[in-house]
N, C-alpha and C positions, 0 to 999 in steps of 0.2 A: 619611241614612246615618250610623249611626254612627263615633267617630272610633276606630283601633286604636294602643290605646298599650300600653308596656310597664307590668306591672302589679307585676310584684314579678321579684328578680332573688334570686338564692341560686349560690353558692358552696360547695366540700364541699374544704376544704382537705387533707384525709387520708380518702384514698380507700374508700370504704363506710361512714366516719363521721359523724354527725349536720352537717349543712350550715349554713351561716352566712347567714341575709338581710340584704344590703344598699340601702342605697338608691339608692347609685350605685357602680359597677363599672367598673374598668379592663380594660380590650380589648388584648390583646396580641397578637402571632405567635402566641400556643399556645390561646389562649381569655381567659377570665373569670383577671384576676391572683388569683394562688395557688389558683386551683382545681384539687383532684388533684394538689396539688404534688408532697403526701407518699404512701406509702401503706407498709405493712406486710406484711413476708415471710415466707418461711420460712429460719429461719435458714441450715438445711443447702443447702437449694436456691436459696436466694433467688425462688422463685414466690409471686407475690403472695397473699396471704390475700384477704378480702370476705366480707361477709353470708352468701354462698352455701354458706361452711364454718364460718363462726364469727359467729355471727349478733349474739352477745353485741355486736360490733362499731358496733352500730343504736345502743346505750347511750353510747359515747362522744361527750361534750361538748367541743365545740371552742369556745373562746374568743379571739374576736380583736381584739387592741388596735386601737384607733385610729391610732394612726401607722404599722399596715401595710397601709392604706389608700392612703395620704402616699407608700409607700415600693413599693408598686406602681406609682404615677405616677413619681417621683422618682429612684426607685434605693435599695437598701438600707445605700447608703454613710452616707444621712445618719439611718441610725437609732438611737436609742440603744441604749447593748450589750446592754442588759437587757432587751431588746423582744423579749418571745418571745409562740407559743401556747400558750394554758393548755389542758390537757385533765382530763379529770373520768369518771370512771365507777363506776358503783356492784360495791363489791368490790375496784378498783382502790386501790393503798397508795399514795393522798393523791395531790394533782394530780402533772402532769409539767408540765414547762414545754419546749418547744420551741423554741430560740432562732429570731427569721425570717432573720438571717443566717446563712448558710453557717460553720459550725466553720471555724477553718483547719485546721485539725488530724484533718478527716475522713476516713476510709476509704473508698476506692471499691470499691464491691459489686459484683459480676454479679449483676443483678435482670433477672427477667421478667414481663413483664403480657403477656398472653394471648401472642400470635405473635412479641411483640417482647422482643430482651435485648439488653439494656445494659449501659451505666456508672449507677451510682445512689451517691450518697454518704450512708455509713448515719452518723446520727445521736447514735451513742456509746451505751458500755453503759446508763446511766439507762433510755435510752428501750427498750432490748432489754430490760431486766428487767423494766418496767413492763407493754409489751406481752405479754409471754411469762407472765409472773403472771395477767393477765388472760385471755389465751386459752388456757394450762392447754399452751402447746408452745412450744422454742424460737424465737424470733422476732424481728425487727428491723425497724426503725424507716428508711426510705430518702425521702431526699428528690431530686428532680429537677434535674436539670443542666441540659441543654438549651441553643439557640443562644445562651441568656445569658449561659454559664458561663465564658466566656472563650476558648473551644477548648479544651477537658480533652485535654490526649494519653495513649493508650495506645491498647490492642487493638480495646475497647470502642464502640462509638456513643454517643454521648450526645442525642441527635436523635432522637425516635419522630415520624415521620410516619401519615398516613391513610392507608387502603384507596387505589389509585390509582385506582381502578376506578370510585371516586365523588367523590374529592377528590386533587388530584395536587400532591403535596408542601408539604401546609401540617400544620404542627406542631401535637402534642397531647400532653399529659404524660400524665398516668398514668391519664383516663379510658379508659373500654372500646372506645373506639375515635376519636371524633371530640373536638375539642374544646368543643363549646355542643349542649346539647339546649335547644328549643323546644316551646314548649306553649300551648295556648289555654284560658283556665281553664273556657270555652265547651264544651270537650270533654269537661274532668273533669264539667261539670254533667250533660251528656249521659247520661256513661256512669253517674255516681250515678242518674239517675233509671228505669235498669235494674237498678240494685244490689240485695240485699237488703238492706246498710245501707252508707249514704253513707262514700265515703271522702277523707282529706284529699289534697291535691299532693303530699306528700310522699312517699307512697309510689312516687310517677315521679323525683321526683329531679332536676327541671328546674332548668336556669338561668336562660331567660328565660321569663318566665310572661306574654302576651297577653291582653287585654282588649278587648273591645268587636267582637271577630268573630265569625260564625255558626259554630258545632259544627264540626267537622272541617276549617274553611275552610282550614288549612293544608297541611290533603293537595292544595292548588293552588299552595300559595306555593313560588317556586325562588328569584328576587331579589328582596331588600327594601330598604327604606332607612329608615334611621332617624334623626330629628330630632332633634338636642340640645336638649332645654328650655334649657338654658342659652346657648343660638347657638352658631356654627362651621358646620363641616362636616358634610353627611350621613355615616352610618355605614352599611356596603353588609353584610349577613350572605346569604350563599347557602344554602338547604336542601337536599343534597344524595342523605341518606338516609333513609328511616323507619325509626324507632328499636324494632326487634322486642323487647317485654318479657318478663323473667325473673320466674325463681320466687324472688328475696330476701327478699318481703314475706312469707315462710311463721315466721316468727320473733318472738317476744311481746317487746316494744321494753323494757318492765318487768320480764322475769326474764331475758334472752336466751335462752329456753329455746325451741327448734322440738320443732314438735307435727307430729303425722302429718298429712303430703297427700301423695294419690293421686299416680301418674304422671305427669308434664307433658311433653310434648314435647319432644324434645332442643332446639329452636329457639327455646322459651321460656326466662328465666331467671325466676331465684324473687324476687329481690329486689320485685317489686310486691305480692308476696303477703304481704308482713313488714307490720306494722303497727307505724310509727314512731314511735309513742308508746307503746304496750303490747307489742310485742315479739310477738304471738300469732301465731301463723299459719294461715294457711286458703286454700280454693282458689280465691278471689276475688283481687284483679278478673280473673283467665285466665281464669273459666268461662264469666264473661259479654264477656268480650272475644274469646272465641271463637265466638259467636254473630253476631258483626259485623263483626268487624276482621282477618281470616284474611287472609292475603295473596290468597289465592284470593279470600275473598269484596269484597276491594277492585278484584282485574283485575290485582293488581301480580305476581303468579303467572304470567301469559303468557310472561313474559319474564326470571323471577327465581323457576326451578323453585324452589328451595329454601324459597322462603318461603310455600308454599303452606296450611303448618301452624302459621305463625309468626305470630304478633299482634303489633298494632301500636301505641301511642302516642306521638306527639310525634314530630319532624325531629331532627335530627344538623343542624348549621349549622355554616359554616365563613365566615370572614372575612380580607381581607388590610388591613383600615381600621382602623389603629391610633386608641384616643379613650376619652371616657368615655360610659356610657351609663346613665342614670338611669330611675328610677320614675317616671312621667309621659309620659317620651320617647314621642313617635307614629313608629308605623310603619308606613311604607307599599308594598304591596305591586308590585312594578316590574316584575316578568315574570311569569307564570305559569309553575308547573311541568309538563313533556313528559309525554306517553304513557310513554315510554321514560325513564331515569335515565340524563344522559351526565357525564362528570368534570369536576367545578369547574375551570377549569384556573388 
């Protein structure tokens, strides 16, 4: 039997921007450290931008230093001042640098990512001008707060939790809903081997990337456990929802320019359909993922009307096992997943 380790890990610091792979990653309360820290508004509203309206977004290059690696385990007390992210985009007026400490001197924003609004602390004019040049509307630059922040007072939350309904109150920053997506690189082959032409992981956008299990094996996993190559403690992640994908991959990764596609279902989003390197877009992988992957044609439909039209790849995972977890690390699968989806608790 083959053994199942983790195979590549990736991180997306500023939310629907180009993603970071590492080798090894720190596990926090909220997920993968600095994952979804940051992400980008609207000014007037503060509602989140992403791929889905500004696809240009695929373009930008996130650069991350080494000592925010260090300062994810650590604390960002002991980082030097100058330690920030570098960002890059063609068209954009020369890098920006994001500092990875908090401004003191920050503004707190009312931001919204999808059903949730908060407190968000926006990042100073540099980064609103930058952004806003770039995506052609005004716009700003918001980083997350959360249970780390000290207890921020005022009106505001600064706390985004999960759906209860599938995971009950464990923290998530500014992804689209849970904090870790999972994936078996076994499925991407899968589904390439349906494709009319192969495509990379990236247009899923996973964080943990799985090696060495059969196609779809994870539409069984609920509890796993994960082995430090380096010894310690197992690391427990739970899979508690399948991850229904979008239309963002409709967007050519090289010009930011979206090209005509068809209709997709309200239940899909487009992001899988962007092509992360070339920006192009097309009606792929949802043509051929709806041939397979339908909540209906999985059974997860009986119980979950909604997703009867909805496609599927890769788990939403959730963890309360603070650690690190590296490329090689073996995982092992400890419970199987129910008939039914009941809340992490």
């Amino acid at each position: 039997m083959a053994t199942t380790t983790i195979a590549a890990l990736n991180i997306y610091p500023i939310k629907s921007c180009r993603g970071v792979s590492l080798q090894s990653a720190v596990l926090t309360e909220a997920g993968l450290a600095l994952d979804r820290q940051w992400m980008v508004v609207r000014e007037e509203s503060g509602r989140f931008l992403t791929q889905r309206e500004k696809g240009i977004l695929a373009l930008v290059e996130v650069s991350l230093p080494l000592e925010a690696l260090h300062a994810a385990q650590w604390g960002t007390e002991r980082l030097p001042p100058d330690a920030a992210l570098t960002l890059t985009a063609p068209g954009a007026p020369g890098p920006l640098k994001v500092p990875l400490r908090r401004r003191p001197d920050s503004e707190i924003r009312k931001v919204t990512v999808w059903e949730w609004t908060g407190a968000g602390a926006d990042e100073g004019p540099d980064a609103a001008a930058w952004f806003s040049a770039l995506l052609g509307l005004p716009c700003r630059l918001v980083r997350y707060l959360g249970s780390g922040s000290g207890g921020e007072k005022g009106p505001l939350p600064v706390v985004r939790t999960t759906e209860p309904e599938y995971a009950v109150n464990y923290e998530t920053r500014f992804s689209d809903g849970y904090p870790m997506l999972l994936v078996t690189q076994s499925a991407l082959s899968d589904l390439n081997a349906k494709l009319p032409a192969p495509l990379p992981m990236n247009r899923f956008r996973p964080n943990i990337e799985v090696a060495g299990a059969d196609p779809w094996a994870e539409d069984g996993w609920r509890d796993m456990e994960v082995s430090p190559s380096a010894g310690g403690a197992g690391i427990k992640l739970t899979a508690v929802k399948p991850c229904s994908r979008c239309k963002t991959t409709t967007i050519d990764q090289a010009t930011g320019q979206a090209t005509h596609m068809r209709a997709i279902h309200r239940h899909t989003c487009k992001t899988t359909t962007i092509d992360q390197a070339t920006g192009q877009a097309g009606d792929e992988p949802l043509d051929t993922l709806h041939t397979f992957r339908t909540g209906k044609a999985l059974g997860w439909a009986e119980t979950e009307k909604s997703w009867t039209h909805a496609v599927f790849f890769g788990w939403n995972v959730v963890s309360r096992t603070p650690g690190v977890l590296s490329v090689g690390d073996r995982l092992t699968v400890r419970a199987p997943q129910g008939k039914a989806l009941v809340p992490a608790p």
